[in-house]
Each structure stands twice: as C-alpha cells, then as structure tokens.
N, C-alpha and C positions, 0 to 999 in steps of 0.2 A: 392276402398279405401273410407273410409267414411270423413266426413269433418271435426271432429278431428284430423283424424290421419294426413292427408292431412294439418293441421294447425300446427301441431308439425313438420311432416318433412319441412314444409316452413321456420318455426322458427330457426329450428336447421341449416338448408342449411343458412339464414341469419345469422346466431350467427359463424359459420366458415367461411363464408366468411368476417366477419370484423376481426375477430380473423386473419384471413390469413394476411388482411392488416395492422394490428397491429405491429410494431416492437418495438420499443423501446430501449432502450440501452440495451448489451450483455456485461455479466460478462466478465472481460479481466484479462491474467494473464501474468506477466514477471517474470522472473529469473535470476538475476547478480548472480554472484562470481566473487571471486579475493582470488588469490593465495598469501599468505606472509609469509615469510623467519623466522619466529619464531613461538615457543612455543603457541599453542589453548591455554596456558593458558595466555599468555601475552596479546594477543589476544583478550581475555575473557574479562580480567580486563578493557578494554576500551568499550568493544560493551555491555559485560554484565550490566554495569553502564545506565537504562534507563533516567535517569536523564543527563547523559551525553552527551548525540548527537553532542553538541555544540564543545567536544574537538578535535571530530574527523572526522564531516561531515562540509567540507566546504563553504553547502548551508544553514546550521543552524546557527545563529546569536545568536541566548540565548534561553537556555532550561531550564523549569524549573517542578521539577517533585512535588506532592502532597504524593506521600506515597512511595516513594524510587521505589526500584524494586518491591513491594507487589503487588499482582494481584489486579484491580482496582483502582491501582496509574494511573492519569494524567499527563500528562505531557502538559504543553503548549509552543509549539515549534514557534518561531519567522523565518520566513527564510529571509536569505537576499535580496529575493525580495520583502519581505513587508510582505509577505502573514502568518496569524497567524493560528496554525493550535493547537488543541487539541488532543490525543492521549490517549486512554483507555490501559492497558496493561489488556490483557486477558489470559496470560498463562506464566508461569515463569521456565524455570527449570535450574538452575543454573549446577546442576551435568552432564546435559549435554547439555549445553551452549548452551542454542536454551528459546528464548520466542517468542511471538506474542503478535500485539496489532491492534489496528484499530480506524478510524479516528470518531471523535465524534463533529466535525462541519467542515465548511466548507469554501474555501475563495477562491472562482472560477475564481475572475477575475484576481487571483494575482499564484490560480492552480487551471489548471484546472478540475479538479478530485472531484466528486459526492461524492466519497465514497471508502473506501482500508479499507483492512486488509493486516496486512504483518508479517512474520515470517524473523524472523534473526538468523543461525545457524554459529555456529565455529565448525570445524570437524579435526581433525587432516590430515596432509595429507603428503605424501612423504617427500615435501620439508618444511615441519612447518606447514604451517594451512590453509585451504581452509574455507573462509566465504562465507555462501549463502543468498541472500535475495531475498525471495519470497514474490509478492506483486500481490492481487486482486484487481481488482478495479474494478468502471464504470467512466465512463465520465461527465462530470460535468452537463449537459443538455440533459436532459431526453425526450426531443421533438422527434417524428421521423426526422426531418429533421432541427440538433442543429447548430447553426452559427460553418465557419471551426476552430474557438479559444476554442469551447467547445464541441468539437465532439472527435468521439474516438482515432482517429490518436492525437489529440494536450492531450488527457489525456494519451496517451500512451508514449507519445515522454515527457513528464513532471513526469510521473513515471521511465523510463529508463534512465534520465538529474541526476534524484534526488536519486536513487540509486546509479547507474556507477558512479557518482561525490560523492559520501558517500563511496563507496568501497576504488575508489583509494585516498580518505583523508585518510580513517580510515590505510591504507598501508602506507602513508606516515605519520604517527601518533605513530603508532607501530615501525616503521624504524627507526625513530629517535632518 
C-alpha cells in the first residue's frame, strides 16, 4: 500500500470512529387518541379552529392566531406554566379535518422540547369520532450527555402531559 492510500484509510478509519461516538438527539414520535361520543363534525368545529387551542386544551392559557387557519398562520400559544410557544401551521385540510403545524421558537426551561411538528386528525369512528395527535419532536438539549430536565425521557414525558391533557379537555369541551 502506498502512503496515500495508507493516509486516506487512516483518515477515513478516524472520521468513523468519531462519527461512531457521535450521538446526539434522536427524532422521537408519540401518538394520543381519544375517542368522543359525537359528530367529527362537532368535533371539527373546536380542533379545526387553530386559533382556538385555548377553548379546549386545558394547558393553553391564551391563543392567539395571525392568519386564522391559512397555511403560514402563527399562532402564539401561552401555556399555563408560563411557557410561550410560537406555532407555524403548515398544512390545512379542512374537508378532511386533519392539519399540521410545528414549533418556530422555543422555551425549554418552561418545555422542554428542541423542536415538534405535529399533526391533528378528527376521523369518524363507530361510536362518533376518534381524534389523533401525532407529534415529532427532539429534546430540548442537543449535548450527548443533556442534564435529566432536558433530555429525551423529560421531552417525551411533556409531549405525552400536553397532548393526553389536550385530548381529554378537547372531550370534555365537545361533551358539554
């Protein structure tokens, strides 16, 4: 082997082994539903309102949207633990009750979450209407090794808080 070639496998043998040690945060996904005893369209009328969060998620404190439901409305969502959060909507379909949006800053010490996108569908279902919410995230601290308040379990456990406690308001919202 000549001392080129000999200098590139050395390089490359180094470049995979820091790559190896390398980790970083890993995209995370959850999934809530909740089943409720009425009409996807009733249904609709409260989840499809993105300006709305505030009627029917009981960790939202004041919502307030910039271009209604139109794709690249904001929304800036207050939660009642303090934490101010920003929201892009990136995808809107009203005819079949499902959009997406995701998160455009950040407020880690109050959630602790880097980063989400998340999708909200109404589906009709046997018993009235089955809502899904699916949510991507990562963790708020991007270090290999992030203190336990912003590591993946505490962005996880604040993504599953904040859904599950949005499903069963949004259920008790519609029931009423």
């Amino acid at each position: 082997m000549n001392r080129p070639t000999s200098l590139v496998l050395g390089y490359l043998l180094v470049l995979v082994s820091v790559s190896a040690m390398a980790h970083g945060p890993t995209p995370r996904r959850i999934t809530e539903t909740v089943d409720i005893a009425a009409p996807p369209q009733k249904v609709w009328k409260l989840v499809g309102n993105f300006a709305g969060f505030a009627a029917w998620n009981p960790q939202v404190s004041k919502c307030v949207a910039d271009k209604g439901n139109a794709v690249d409305s904001q929304r800036n969502v207050t939660l009642t633990s303090g934490a101010e959060l920003i929201d892009s909507m990136d995808f809107y379909d009203a005819h079949n009750m499902t959009y997406t949006y995701r998160l455009m800053n950040q407020d880690i010490q109050k959630f602790p979450v880097g980063f989400y996108s998340a999708t909200i569908t109404v589906k009709p279902s046997a018993g009235g209407s089955q809502v899904e919410w699916i949510g991507n995230f990562y963790r708020a601290d991007t270090q290999n090794e992030p203190p336990e308040n912003l590591n993946d379990d505490a962005a996880e456990k604040a993504m599953r808080d904040f859904f599950h406690g949005g499903l069963e308001g949004l259920k008790q919202a519609v029931l009423r």
